[in-house]
C-alpha positions in Angstrom: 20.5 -39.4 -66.4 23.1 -38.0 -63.9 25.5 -35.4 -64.4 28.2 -35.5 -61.8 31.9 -33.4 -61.2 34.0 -35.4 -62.2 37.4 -33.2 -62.8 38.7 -31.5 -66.1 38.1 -34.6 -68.3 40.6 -33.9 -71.3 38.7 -35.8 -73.7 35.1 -34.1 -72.4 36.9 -30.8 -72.2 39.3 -30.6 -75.7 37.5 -28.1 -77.9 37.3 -25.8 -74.5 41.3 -26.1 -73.8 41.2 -24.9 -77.8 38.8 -22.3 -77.1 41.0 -21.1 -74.6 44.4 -21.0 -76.4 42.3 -19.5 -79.1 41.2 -16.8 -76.1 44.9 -16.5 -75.7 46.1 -15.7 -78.6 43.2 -13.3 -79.8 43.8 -11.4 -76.4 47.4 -11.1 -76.9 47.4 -9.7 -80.3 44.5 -7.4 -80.1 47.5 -6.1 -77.0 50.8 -6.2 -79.4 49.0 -5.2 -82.8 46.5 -2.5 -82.2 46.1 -1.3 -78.7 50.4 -1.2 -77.8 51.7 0.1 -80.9 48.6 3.4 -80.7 49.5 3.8 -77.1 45.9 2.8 -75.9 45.0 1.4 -72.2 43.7 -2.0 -72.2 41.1 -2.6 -69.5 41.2 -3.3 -66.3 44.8 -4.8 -64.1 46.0 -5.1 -67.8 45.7 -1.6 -68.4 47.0 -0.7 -64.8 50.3 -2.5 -65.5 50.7 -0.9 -68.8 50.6 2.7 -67.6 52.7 1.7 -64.7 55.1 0.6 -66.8 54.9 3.4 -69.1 55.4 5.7 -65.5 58.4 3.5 -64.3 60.2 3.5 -67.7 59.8 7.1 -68.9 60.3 8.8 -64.8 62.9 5.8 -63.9 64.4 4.4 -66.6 63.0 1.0 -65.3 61.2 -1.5 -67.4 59.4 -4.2 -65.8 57.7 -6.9 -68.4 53.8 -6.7 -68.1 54.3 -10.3 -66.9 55.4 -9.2 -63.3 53.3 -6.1 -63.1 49.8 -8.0 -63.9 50.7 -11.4 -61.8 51.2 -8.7 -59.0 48.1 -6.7 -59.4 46.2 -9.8 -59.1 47.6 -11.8 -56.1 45.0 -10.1 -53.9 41.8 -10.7 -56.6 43.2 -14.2 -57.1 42.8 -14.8 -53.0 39.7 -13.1 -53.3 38.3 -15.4 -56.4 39.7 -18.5 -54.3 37.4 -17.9 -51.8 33.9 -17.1 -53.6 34.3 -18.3 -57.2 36.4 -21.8 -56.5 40.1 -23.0 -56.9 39.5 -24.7 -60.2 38.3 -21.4 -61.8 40.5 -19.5 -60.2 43.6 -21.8 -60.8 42.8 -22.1 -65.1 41.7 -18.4 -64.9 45.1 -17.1 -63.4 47.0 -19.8 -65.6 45.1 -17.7 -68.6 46.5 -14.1 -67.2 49.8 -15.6 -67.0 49.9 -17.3 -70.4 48.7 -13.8 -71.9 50.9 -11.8 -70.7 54.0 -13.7 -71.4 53.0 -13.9 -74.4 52.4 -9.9 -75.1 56.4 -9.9 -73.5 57.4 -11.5 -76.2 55.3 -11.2 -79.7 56.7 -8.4 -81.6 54.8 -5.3 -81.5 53.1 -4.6 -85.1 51.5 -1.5 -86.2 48.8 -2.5 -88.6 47.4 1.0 -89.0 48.3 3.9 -88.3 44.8 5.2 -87.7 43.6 5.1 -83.6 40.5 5.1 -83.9 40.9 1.5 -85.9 43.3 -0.1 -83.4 40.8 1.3 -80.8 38.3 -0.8 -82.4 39.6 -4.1 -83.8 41.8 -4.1 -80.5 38.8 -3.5 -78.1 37.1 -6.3 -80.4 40.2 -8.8 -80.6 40.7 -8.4 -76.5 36.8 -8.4 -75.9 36.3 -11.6 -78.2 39.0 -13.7 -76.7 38.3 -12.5 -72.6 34.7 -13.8 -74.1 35.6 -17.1 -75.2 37.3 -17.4 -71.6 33.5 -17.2 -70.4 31.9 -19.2 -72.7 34.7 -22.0 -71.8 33.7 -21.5 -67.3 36.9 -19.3 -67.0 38.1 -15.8 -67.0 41.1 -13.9 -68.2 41.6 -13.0 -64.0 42.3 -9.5 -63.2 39.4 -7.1 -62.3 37.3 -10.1 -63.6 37.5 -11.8 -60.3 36.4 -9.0 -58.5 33.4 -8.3 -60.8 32.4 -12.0 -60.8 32.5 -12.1 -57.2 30.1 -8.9 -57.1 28.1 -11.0 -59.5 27.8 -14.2 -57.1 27.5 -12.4 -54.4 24.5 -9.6 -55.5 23.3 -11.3 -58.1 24.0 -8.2 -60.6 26.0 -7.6 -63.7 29.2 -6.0 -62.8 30.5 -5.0 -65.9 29.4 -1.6 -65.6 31.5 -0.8 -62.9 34.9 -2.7 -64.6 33.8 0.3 -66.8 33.9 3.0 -64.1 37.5 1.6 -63.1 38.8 2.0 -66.7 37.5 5.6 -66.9 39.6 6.1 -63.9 42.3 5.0 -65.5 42.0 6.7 -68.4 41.9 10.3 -66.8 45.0 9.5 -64.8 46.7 8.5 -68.4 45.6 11.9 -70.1 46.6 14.0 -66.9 50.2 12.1 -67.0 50.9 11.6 -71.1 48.5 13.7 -72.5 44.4 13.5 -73.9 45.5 12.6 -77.6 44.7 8.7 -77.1 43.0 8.9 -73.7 39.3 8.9 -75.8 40.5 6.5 -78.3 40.9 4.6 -74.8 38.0 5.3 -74.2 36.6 3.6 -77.1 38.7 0.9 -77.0 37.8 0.0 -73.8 34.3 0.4 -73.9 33.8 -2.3 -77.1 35.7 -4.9 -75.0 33.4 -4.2 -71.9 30.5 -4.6 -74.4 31.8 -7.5 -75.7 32.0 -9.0 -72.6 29.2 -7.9 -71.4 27.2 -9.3 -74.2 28.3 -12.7 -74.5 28.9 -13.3 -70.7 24.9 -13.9 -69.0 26.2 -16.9 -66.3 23.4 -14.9 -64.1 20.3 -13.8 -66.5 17.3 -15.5 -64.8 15.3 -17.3 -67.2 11.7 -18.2 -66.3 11.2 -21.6 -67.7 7.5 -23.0 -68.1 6.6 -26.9 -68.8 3.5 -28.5 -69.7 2.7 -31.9 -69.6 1.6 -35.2 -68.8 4.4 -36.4 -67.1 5.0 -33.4 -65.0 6.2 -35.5 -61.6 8.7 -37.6 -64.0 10.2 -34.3 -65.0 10.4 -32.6 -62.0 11.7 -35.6 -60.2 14.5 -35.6 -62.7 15.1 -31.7 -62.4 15.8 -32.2 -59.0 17.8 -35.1 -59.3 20.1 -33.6 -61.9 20.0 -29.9 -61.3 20.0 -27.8 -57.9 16.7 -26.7 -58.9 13.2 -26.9 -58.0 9.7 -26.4 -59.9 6.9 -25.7 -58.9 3.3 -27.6 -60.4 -0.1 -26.8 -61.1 -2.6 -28.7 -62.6 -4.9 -27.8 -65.2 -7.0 -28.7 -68.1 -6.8 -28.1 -71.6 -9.0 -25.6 -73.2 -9.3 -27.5 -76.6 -9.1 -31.1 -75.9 -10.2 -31.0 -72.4 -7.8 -32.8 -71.3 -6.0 -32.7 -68.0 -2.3 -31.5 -67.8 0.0 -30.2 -65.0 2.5 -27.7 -65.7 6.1 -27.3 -63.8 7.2 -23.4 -63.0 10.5 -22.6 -62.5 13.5 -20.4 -62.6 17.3 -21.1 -63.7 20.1 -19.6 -65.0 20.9 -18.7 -68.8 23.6 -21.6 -69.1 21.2 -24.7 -67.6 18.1 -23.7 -70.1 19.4 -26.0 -72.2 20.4 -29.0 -70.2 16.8 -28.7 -68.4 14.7 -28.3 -71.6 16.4 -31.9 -72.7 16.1 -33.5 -69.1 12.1 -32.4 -69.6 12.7 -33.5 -74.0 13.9 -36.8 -72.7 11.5 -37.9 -70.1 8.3 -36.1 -72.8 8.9 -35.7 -76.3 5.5 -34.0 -76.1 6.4 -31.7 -73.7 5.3 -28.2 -74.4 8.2 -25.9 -72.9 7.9 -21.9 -72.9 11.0 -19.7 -72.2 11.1 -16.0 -71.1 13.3 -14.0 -69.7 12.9 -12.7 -65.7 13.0 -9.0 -65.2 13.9 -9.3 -61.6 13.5 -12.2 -59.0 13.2 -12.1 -55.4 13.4 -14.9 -52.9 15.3 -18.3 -52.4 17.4 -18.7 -56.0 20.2 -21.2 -56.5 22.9 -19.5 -59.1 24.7 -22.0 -60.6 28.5 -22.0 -59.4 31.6 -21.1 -61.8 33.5 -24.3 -60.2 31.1 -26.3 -61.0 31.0 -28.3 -64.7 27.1 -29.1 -64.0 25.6 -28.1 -67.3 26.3 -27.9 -71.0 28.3 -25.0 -71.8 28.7 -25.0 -75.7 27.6 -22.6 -77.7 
């Protein structure tokens, strides 16, 4: 078995381009039905070209659709991503930012209830669950995502935390410009999509991964072949039957567990396989690449 990159098959790749439009959609009305009408920040470049329009409109008189403010935020991020996270992800990921934002030009703004501390939470939901199923499907709703993913592949460290600093920021300059009224419901809001994200996106969680069996080399031989990973073997003897066995130590990333506990499945049906979580890794690690469709990624 060989997986190779073979380009965004359509027929491989349907129920992701679903997921996606799905992302869309969720995104854009946790914007126009909760978070616009309460006057609530989204996060991140979003959330920057909403209170700079907010500034132009009520200072200049000039309105400026979120459409040109966010593709202009994130020409910079977008050359940044191009260079560390890969023109396919970058390319679907910016084609995401652009389809969301056209799309809160244009849907009518609906005030579902009147109550802030509701929009702050079904919209922080709503935004967080669709920028998650962006992740889920290899791709990102852009913005201040870029930058935090490139932090991620390049330190090896959850980001999100500081995407959270950069919205507080923004907050305090909306409360020193319109007021404090919604700047904590903000606040909130924000801070239940960063979760949201933050939970369902672990692309770089190390998982410790621990085989035993009789066919250790076959395995292993396999692992390499199909992954960019290597194990490491030791050979023992079982305590009850006395029997000899080798077993494979290794290290991946959340996403491949799966694909590499059915590449060791398929070449042992016996195969005893332990998974744990790692702490904290040091050394010569291969993180799996955002550009690259080497694993299974569904849920």
């Amino acid at each position: 078995m060989t997986v190779e990159n073979q380009g965004f098959n359509f027929k491989k790749n349907g129920i992701k381009i679903i997921l996606i439009i799905l992302g869309i959609i969720l995104y854009s009305l946790g914007l126009k039905w909760f978070i616009y009408p309460s006057n609530i920040l989204p996060s991140g470049f979003t959330g920057t070209a909403v209170l700079l329009q907010k500034i132009l409109e009520n200072n200049f008189n000039i309105i400026l659709p979120i459409t040109v403010l966010n593709v202009g935020f994130n020409i910079i991020p977008t050359i940044i991503a191009f260079k560390y996270l890969g023109k396919r992800f970058t390319i679907i990921s910016f084609i995401i930012l652009f389809s969301f934002s056209l799309m809160a030009d244009y849907i009518p703004t609906i005030e579902l209830t009147k109550d802030p501390l509701v929009s702050a939470i079904f919209g922080g939901l709503l935004c967080g669950f669709g920028a998650s199923l962006f992740f889920r499907c290899g791709v990102s709703s852009a913005g201040f995502d870029f930058i935090a993913m490139t932090i991620s592949t390049k330190f090896h460290v959850q980001a999100f935390g500081y995407v959270l600093i950069y919205n507080i920021c923004l907050i305090i300059v909306q409360g020193i410009l319109f007021g404090w009224q919604y700047s904590f419901y903000s606040i909130i809001c924000q801070y239940v999509c960063t979760q949201a994200i933050n939970t369902s996106y672990r692309h770089y969680e190390a998982i410790t991964i621990f085989i035993i069996s009789n066919k250790a080399d076959e395995i292993a031989n396999a692992i390499i072949k199909n992954t960019r990973h290597s194990s490491t073997k030791f050979d023992g003897m079982g305590c009850y039957t006395k029997n000899k066995k080798s077993m494979l130590y290794m290290v991946v990333t959340q996403p491949e567990v799966r694909f590499i506990t059915q590449i060791a499945k398929d070449c042992d049906s016996e195969a005893f396989i332990n998974v744990v979580q790692s702490k904290q890794i040091q050394g010569n690690f291969n993180y799996l690449s955002v550009d690259k469709d080497e694993i299974d990624m569904s849920f």
